[in-house]
N, C-alpha and C positions, 0 to 999 in steps of 0.2 A: 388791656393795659392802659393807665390815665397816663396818657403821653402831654409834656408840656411842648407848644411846638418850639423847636430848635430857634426859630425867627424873633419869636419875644422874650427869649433867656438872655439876656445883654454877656451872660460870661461865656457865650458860648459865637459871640460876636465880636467883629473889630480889632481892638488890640489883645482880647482876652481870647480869641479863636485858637484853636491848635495848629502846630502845624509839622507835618508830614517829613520833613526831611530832616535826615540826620547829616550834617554836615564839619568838615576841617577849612580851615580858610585864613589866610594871613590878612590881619586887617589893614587897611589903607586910614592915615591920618586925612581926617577934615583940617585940623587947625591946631594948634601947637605944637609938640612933641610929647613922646611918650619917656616920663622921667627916667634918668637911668638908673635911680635910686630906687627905682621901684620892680621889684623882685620877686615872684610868686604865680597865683592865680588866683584872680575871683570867679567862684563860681556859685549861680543861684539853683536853686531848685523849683517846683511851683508843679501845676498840674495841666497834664496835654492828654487828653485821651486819644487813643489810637484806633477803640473800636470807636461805632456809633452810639451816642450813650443811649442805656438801656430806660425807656420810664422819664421821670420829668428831673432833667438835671439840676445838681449842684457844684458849684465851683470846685469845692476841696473833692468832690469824687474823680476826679482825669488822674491820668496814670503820670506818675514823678519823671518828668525830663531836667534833667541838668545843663544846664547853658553854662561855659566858663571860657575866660578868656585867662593863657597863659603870658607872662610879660618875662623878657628874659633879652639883656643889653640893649634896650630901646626898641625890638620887637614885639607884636603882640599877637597871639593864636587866636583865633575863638574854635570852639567846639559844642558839638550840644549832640548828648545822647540819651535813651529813654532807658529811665531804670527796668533791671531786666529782672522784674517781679515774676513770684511763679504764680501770681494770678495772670501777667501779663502774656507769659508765657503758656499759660492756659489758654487763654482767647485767642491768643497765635493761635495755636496748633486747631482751635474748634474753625475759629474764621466769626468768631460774634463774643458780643457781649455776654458774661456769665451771671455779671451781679449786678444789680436795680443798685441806685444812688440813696443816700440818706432822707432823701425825702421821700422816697417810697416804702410801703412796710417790705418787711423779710417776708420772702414764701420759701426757702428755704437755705442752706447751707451748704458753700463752695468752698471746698477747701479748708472745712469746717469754720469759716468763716461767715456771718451776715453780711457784714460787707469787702468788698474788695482791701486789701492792705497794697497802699499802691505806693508806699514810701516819698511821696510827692511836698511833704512838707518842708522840715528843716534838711541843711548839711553844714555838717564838722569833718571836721578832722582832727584821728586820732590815732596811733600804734599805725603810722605809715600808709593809712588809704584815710579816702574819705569815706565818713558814713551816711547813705539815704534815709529819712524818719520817718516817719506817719505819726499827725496829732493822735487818732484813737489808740494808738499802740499796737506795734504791731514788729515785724523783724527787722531789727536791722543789719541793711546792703551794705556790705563794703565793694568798694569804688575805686579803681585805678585815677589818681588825682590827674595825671596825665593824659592817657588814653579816653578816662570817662567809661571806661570797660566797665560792667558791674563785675564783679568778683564770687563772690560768695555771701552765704548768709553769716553775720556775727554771732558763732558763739560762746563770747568768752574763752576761751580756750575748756572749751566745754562744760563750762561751769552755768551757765545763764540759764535758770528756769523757768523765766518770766519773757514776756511781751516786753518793747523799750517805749515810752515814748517823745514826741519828738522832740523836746530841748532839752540835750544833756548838755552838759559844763564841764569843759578841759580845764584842767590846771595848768597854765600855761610853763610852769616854774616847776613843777612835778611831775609833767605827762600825765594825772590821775586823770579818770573820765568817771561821774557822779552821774545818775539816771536816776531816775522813778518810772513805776510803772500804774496807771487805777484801772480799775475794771468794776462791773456792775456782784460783784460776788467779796463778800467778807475774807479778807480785811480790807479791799477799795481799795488801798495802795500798797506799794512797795518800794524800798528807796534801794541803793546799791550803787558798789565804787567798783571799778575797773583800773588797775593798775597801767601804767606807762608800758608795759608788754602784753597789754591785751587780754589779761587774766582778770578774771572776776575776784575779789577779796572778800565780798560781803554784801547781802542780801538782809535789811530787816523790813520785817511785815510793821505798817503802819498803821494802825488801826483809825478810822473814821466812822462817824455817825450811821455812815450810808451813804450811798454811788454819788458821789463828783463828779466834776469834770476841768480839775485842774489843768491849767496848758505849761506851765512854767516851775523854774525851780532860782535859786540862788545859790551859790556858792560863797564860804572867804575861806583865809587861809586854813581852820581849825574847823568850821563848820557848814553843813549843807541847811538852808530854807526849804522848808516844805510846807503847801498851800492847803487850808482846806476853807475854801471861799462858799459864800453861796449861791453859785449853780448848778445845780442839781440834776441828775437823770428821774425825768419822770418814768415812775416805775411801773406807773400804771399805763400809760403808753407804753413802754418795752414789753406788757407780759402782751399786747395785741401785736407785736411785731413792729412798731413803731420808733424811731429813735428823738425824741425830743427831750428840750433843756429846759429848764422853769430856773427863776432867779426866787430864792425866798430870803430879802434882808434880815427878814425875822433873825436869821440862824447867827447872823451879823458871821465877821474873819476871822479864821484863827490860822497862825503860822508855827510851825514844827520846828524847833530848831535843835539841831543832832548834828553829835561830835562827827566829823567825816568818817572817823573809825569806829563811831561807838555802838553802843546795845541797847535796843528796846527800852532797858529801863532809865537811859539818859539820854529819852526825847523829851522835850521839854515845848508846851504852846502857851504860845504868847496871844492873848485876844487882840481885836481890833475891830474899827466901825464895817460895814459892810458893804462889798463894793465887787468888782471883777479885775485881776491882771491878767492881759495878754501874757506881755514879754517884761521882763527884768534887764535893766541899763546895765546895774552893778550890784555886788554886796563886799563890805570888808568893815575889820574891826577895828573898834576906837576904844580904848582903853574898857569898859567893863560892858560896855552895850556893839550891837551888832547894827550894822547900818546898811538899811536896802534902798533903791534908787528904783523906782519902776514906774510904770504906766499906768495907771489907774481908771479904771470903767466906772462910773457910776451908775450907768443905767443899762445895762449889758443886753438885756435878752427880750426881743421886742413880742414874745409868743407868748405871754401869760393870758389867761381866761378871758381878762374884760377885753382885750385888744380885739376890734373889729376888722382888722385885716385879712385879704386873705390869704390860702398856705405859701402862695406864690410873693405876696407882697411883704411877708412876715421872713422870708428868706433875705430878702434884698436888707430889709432894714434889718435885721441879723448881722450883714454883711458891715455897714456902717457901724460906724463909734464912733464915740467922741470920747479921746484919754487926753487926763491932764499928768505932767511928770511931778512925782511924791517921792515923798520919804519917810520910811518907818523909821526908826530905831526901839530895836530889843534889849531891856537894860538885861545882863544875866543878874545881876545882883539883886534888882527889887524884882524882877519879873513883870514892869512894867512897859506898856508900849507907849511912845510917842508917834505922833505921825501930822504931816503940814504939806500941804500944796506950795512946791516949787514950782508952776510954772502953768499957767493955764490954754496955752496952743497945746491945738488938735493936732498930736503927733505918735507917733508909735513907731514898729521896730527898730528897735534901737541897737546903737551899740558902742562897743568903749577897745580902746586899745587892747588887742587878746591877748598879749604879753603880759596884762597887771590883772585879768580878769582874777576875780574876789579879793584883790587886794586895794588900795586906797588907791584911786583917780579922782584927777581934777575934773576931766573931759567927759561928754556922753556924747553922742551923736542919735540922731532917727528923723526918720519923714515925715514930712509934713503932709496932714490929710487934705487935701481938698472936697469942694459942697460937691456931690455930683451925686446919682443914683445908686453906684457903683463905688466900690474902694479903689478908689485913685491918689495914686501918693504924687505931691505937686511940688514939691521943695525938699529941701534937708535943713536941720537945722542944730545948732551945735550947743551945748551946755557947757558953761563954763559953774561948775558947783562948789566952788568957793568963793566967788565974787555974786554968783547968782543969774547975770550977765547970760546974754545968747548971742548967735552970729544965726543968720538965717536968709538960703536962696531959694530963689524959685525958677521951676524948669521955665518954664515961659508958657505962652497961649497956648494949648492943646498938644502940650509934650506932658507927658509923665512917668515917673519911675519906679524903681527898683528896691527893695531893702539895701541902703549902702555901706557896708560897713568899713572900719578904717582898715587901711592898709599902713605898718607901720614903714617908716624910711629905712633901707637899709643900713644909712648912717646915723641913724638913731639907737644909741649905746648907752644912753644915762637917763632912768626914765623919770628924774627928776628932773630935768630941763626937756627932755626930747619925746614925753610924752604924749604930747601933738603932734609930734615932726613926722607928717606921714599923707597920707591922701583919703580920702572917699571915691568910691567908683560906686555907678548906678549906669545899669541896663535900662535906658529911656528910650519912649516910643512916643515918636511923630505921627498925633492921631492922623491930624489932616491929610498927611502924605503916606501913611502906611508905612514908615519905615522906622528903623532900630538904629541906635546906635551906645555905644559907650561911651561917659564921659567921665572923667576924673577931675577931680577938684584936692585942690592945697587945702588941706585942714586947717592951717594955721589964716586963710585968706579966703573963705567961702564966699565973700562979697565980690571977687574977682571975677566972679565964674569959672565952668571948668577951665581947667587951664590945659586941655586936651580932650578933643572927640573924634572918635572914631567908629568909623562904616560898618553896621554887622550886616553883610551881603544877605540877610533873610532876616525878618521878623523874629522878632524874640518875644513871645507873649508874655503878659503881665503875668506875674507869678506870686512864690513867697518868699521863703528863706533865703540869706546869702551868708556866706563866710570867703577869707580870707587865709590864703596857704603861704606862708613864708618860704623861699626858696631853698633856705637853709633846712628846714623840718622834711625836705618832701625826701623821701628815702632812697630815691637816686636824683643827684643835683640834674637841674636845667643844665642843655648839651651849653657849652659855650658859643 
């Protein structure tokens, strides 16, 4: 086996190390108060491996733990438990690792799987749990929002014939949940809505060139976006058991855009220059054209033929980007695209009040990148997209953070004035001292700093995804 050693993999050190214990714990304030307007849980997800990894690791291979912190009359819970995958569940019961990481080839198939689905990506919530994702696609956990319990596998109410993968889009206003699925086999994708009770409504095959590797989608009120960018599964690396990406601009973007309800034969693509999206701020309609707000890559994929790097150094700079925040607009009428750089800081995951998601916001939100070897988010910064305007903090000397998304105010009821009125929270780590803590920040006052931190009595390693659970949606209310 070409083992990379444990010591010079940076994500498997430091603030990115796993760690071992599953723990409940009422957290103690550093400094302000915990508002009382603030009502829910944040909770992230990211990846903790529990065995030793197998072969020369990668970040997104460790097994999905959830970290969340419950808030309920000026108290706050944290918890953190490891998604209870049945690959993970497998290696329980053996006592070792079953599947080699993406940077190794496949020698064979576990669970008829090549690699592990360890759900360690994104988490929503949707029909009363939260759900665990995996970017390659794979099932998705439902999740006691409470307990952190895993639940069971989602399947539609037994409707779901596809893999999920990980950024689906709730209709905050409808309960609906919008997914896509790609894989390396004709037709490469598949798009589908889930009803507000957990049923499946509709499945269409999406037809593509050949295998992708879309990470994102968009929603608005009447319509889903769907990506077909150019990053590509190199095919000729997969038939030797190999999993790598090539970037060919040649192919330049094309975006899908399909009625929420609609059929095959009213997808309609909109071309555009060629580039890579992470993640999606927003999408919502303005009188005949469709408006998307997202992060934009222009140079995505550091592994193509001339680069002289090696496998190990082609990983790291894989790991870095540099996204600046865009805007397309799809007119439906001419079927033209526009598109223009709002914003040239290095920032990514983002996010927007979940209450208006696909409908028209003034606000975005997402992290700020800092230079470092490693993807380390070093600030938050706030988009104001009607004046153009930004608010932007920074954690300080060797703190860093979280994906933070908004939490809205509980006295926030008119989201024409009170579309702000709410907070940010990020799980931030104190390199120098090895420690965790939570901070919250006034949305409407970022320059403030948080305006509240609090103690997580263990290490929270740097991870990915976060969402935001309203105390009102969680299907039995927080005890009083």
């Amino acid at each position: 086996m070409n083992t990379q050693s444990h010591e010079a993999n940076p994500y498997l050190l430091g603030s990115y190390a796993p760690t071992d214990s599953e723990i409940t714990a009422q957290l103690q304030v550093i400094s302000g108060q915990v508002p009382l307007d603030l009502a829910g849980i944040y909770v992230r997800n990211g990846p903790n491996p529990q065995a030793q990894p197998a072969g020369r690791h990668h970040w997104f291979d460790g097994d999905g733990m959830l970290h969340a912190v419950e808030f309920n009359n000026g108290c706050a819970t944290y918890r953190n438990r490891w998604v209870n995958t049945a690959g993970l569940q497998l290696e329980q019961n053996i006592g070792q690792a079953q599947w080699q990481g993406i940077r190794e080839p496949v020698r064979q198939l576990t669970l008829g799987r090549p690699y592990k689905d360890t759900a360690n990506t994104d988490v929503k919530f949707h029909n009363g749990a939260l759900l665990a994702l995996w970017y390659q696609c794979g099932e998705p956990y439902r999740v006691d929002p409470l307990s952190l319990q895993t639940l069971a596998v989602d399947d539609f109410a037994g409707k779901r014939s596809t893999p999920v993968s990980a950024h689906v889009k709730v209709d905050g206003k409808t309960g609906e949940m919008m997914f896509f699925e790609y894989s390396v086999r004709p037709p490469y994708m598949h798009y589908g809505v889930v009803n507000a009770a957990g049923e499946q409504t509709s499945l269409l095959p999406i037809e593509l060139p050949g295998p992708r590797l879309p990470h994102d989608m968009a929603i608005t009120e009447h319509y889903s976006i769907l990506m077909d960018l150019p990053v590509c599964v190199d095919t000729e690396a997969l038939k030797r058991g190999r999993w790598r990406s090539v970037y060919q601009p040649e192919l330049g973007s094309r975006f899908a855009v399909v009625p929420r309800h609609g059929t095959v034969e009213q997808v309609r693509w909109f071309s555009a220059s060629p580039c890579y999206i992470y993640h999606v701020v927003n999408a919502w309609e303005e009188a005949d054209e469709l408006v998307m707000v997202a992060h934009r890559v222009a140079n995505p994929v550091a592994n193509h033929a001339e680069s002289s790097a090696s496998e190990f150094e082609r990983m790291l700079q894989n790991l870095q980007m540099h996204a600046e925040l865009w805007e397309w607009r799809f007119n439906l009428t001419t079927g033209a695209t526009t598109e223009r750089c709002l914003d040239v800081a290095n920032a990514e995951f983002p996010s927007t009040n979940p209450r208006e998601l696909g409908y028209p916001t003034r606000y975005g939100y997402a992290v700020t990148i800092g230079a470092s070897q490693t993807l380390l988010f070093d600030g938050i910064r706030k988009y104001d997209l009607l004046t153009g305007e930004h608010q932007q903090v920074l954690f300080g000397q060797g703190i860093c953070g979280s994906e933070s998304p908004f939490a809205p105010s509980t006295a926030a009821t008119d989201a024409a004035v009170d579309e702000d009125r709410g907070y940010l929270l990020s799980f931030v780590q104190d390199e120098p001292n090895n420690s965790s803590e939570l901070w919250i920040y006034d949305a409407r006052n970022l320059s403030a700093g948080p305006c509240t931190r609090l103690a997580i009595p263990q290490r929270v390693p740097l991870g990915f995804h976060a969402c935001w659970v309203e105390a009102k949606d969680l299907p039995v209310q927080l005890p009083a």
